[in-house]
C-alpha positions, 0 to 999 in steps of 0.5 A: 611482396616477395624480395627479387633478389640480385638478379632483378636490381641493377648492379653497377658494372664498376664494381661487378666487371671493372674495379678491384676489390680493394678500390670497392672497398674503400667505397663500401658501406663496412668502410664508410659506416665503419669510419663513421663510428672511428670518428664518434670514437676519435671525437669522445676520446679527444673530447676526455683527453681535453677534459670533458666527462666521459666514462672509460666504459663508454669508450670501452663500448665504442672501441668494442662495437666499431664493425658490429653494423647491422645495416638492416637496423639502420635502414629501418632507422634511417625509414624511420628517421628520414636521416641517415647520420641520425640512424647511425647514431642511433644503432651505434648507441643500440649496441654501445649503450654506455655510449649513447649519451656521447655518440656524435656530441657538439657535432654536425652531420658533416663531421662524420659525412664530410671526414669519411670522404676525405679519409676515402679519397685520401686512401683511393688516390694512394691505390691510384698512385700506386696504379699508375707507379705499376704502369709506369713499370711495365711500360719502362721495361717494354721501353728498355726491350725496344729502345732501338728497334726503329718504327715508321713515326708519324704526324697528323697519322701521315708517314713522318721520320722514323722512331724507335717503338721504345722512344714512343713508350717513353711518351706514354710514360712521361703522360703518367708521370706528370699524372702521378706527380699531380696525384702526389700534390694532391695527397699532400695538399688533403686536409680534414675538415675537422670539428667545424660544427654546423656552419664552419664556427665551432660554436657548440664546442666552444660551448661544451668547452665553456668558451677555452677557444684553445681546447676547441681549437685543440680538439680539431688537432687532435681528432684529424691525428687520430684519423691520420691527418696533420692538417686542417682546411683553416675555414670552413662552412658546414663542408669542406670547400667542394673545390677540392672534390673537383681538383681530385676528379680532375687530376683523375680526369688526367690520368684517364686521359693518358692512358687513353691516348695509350690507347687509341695509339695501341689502336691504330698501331694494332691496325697496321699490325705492328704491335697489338695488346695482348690476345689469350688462346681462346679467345674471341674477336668476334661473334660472327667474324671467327678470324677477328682479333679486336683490340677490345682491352683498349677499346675498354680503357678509353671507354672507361676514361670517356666517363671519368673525364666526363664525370668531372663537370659533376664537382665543377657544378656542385662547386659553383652552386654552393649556397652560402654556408652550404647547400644540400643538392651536392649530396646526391650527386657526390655519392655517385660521381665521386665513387665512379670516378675513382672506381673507373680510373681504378679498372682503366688502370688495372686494363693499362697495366695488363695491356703493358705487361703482355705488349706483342711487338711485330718486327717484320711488320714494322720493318716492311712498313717502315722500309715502304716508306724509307726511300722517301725519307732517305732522299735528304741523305742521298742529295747531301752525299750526292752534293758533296760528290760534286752535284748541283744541289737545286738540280738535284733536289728537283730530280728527287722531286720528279722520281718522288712524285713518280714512285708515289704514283706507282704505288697509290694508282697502281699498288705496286712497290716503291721504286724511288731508290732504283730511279736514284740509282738509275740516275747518273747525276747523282753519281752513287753507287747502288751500295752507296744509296742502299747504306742510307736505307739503314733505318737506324741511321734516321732515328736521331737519338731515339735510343740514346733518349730512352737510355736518359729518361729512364734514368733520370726520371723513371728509375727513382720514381720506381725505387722510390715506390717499388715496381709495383705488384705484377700485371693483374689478370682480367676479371672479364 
């Protein structure tokens, strides 16, 4: 049968549009088979540093034929053999002979499976961290730029007081730091699984090692330094717990779910064309709407984040039915949910970052929409200023009512202009001037402390974040 060639197989959108080459990379076959063959290495040096018999030319072979993986070979082993480790094994000792008889001694399969994972996710979620430090940096100078500039806020989606749109940057940055300090607990609290053997005692190196319990407690030491690891997972069955795959993919699972309330909110603020992502000169909103400007790069990130949140039921399930010492129905599910949940999170955060970085802010827009419902909000102000001049506070207030629920009318039943201020105006029980009420239209004097907000946080808590990891490289450009 003739091959069909790439154009015929589905390929995966993650690797093929979203994800960067450097997060596919670390989920690749040249690094999972490569880490393989680091670990059988690791292994055979530890085990001669603690005394066993195994030649120079051995690790000499090894050291030499670490990347020379004809993965073709070990297909055909693995069709042969009905086992992937046991292929590898085999082909790593095709090509490292004076190795062969060494390769993978006194361990289980998990030990190369397992390890390699760990070393993966400990290196993804270093490539995450450093994600989500660069979005934190575009996002605190958008923050910076805007710290002042007041906008309409809102709850429940309903017109609220008025904010600054750089105070509600800060919001979107404080969700990415509580994600990057829950990312940095978890790569401080990695550990390897080690040389456990096959169902977590060690037996067989306690048996190669002629029963020294302190050189086969040595031995895990020594292969996790070897591998960048100073801890170990003191108990294990043939796996490392699983729980620890669900604790990662939920810490992705924040992630994903802040920068998707970034952006439905850059959604709903690109709606009313106050600030929208950015949008290049050729292109195109729509196929059969040419004026169209949809905020598809948000529309990506939340859709990306919708399947790495979702993919986190996946370990939660593999977690709750492990049997015993170990079950095998984790593995099929792990090779797939694991790799997309750090590849998804890896392109949301890519689309974040270039989002972040090309912000369009529309002032006019803001102010009109803002000063539509300024008169409103003003009203507190006006009847203290009035009250103070003499005026009847509850009277007064019951006067503003009645103007309010006039205006309002006006302009949902009739679409016209708010004109609660020229009916204050018009009312000589409040006993101001036009000049008087106008001066409590300034929209800064309604935003509180928004700016003086933004000033401490960046300090205080975005500053050292930045210069403890630098600020990142800049904004990446979209590969679709």
């Amino acid at each position: 049968m003739t091959d069909p060639g790439p154009m015929d197989r589905y390929s995966n959108p993650l690797t093929e549009r979203y994800a960067s080459a450097e997060m596919s990379r670390i989920f690749s076959p040249a690094v999972k088979f490569g880490t393989w063959r680091r670990l059988w290495l690791a292994l055979a040096e530890s085990q001669r540093e603690l005394g066993l018999n195994i030649d120079d030319a051995a690790l000499d072979e090894m050291r030499e034929r670490l990347d020379t993986i004809d993965l073709d070979r070990a297909a055909e082993l693995e069709r042969e053999l009905r086992h992937d480790v046991m292929a590898h094994v085999h082909h790593f000792g095709e090509v490292a002979p004076a190795a062969r008889a060494i390769i993978h001694l006194g361990a289980t399969s998990n030990f190369v499976t397992d390890n390699t994972e760990l070393i993966q996710q400990r290196d993804a979620l270093t490539l995450v961290r450093d994600r989500i430090v660069a979005v934190v940096g575009a996002l605190a100078g958008f923050a910076r730029e805007h710290r002042a500039l007041p906008c309409l806020g809102y709850t429940h989606f309903q017109p609220a007081q008025p904010t600054t749109v750089g105070k509600r940057a800060t919001l979107w940055i404080q969700d990415l730091l509580l994600d990057l300090e829950e990312v940095e607990h978890r790569l401080a609290t990695l550990r390897f699984r080690g040389t456990r053997g096959t169902t977590g005692t060690e037996a067989s190196f306690l048996q190669l090692f002629d029963g020294d319990h302190g050189k086969v407690e040595e031995l895990g030491r020594l292969v996790a330094r070897r591998m960048g690891f100073e801890r170990l997972y003191p108990v294990t069955g043939q796996t490392y717990p699983r729980k620890v795959d669900y604790a990662i993919l939920s810490s992705l699972a924040g992630v994903a779910a802040s920068a998707s309330k970034f952006s439905h909110d850059l959604r709903l603020l690109a709606h009313m064309r106050e600030v929208e992502e950015p949008f290049e000169r050729k292109q195109i909103g729509s196929s059969a709407m040419p004026y169209k400007r949809n905020p598809m790069r948000s529309e990506r990130i939340g859709a990306l984040a919708r399947h790495v949140i979702a993919l986190t039921i996946d370990p939660a399930f593999t977690a709750a039915t492990q049997w015993l010492e170990r079950s095998l129905d984790d593995s099929a599910n792990r090779r797939i949910a694991i790799p997309e949940a750090f590849l998804a999170t890896d392109a949301l955060l890519l689309i974040q970052h270039n989002v972040a970085d090309g912000l369009i802010v529309r002032p006019a827009m803001i102010r009109r929409r803002l000063l539509e419902e300024l008169p409103f909000m003003a009203t507190e102000s006006i009847l203290m200023a009035a009250a103070r001049r003499g005026g009847d506070r509850q009277e007064l207030h019951e006067r503003i009512r009645t103007h309010s629920v006039a205006a309002g009318e006006r302009i949902k039943g009739e679409g016209a202009e708010n004109d609660l201020i020229e009916r204050i105006a018009a009312d000589d029980a409040f006993g101001l001037s036009r000049a008087e009420i106008d001066e409590t239209m300034d929209p800064s004097r309604h935003v509180g402390r928004a700016p003086q907000q933004v000033d401490a946080f960046l300090a205080e808590w975005v500053d050292p974040v930045l210069e403890r990891y630098g600020r990142g490289a800049e904004a990446p450009e979209l590969r679709v």
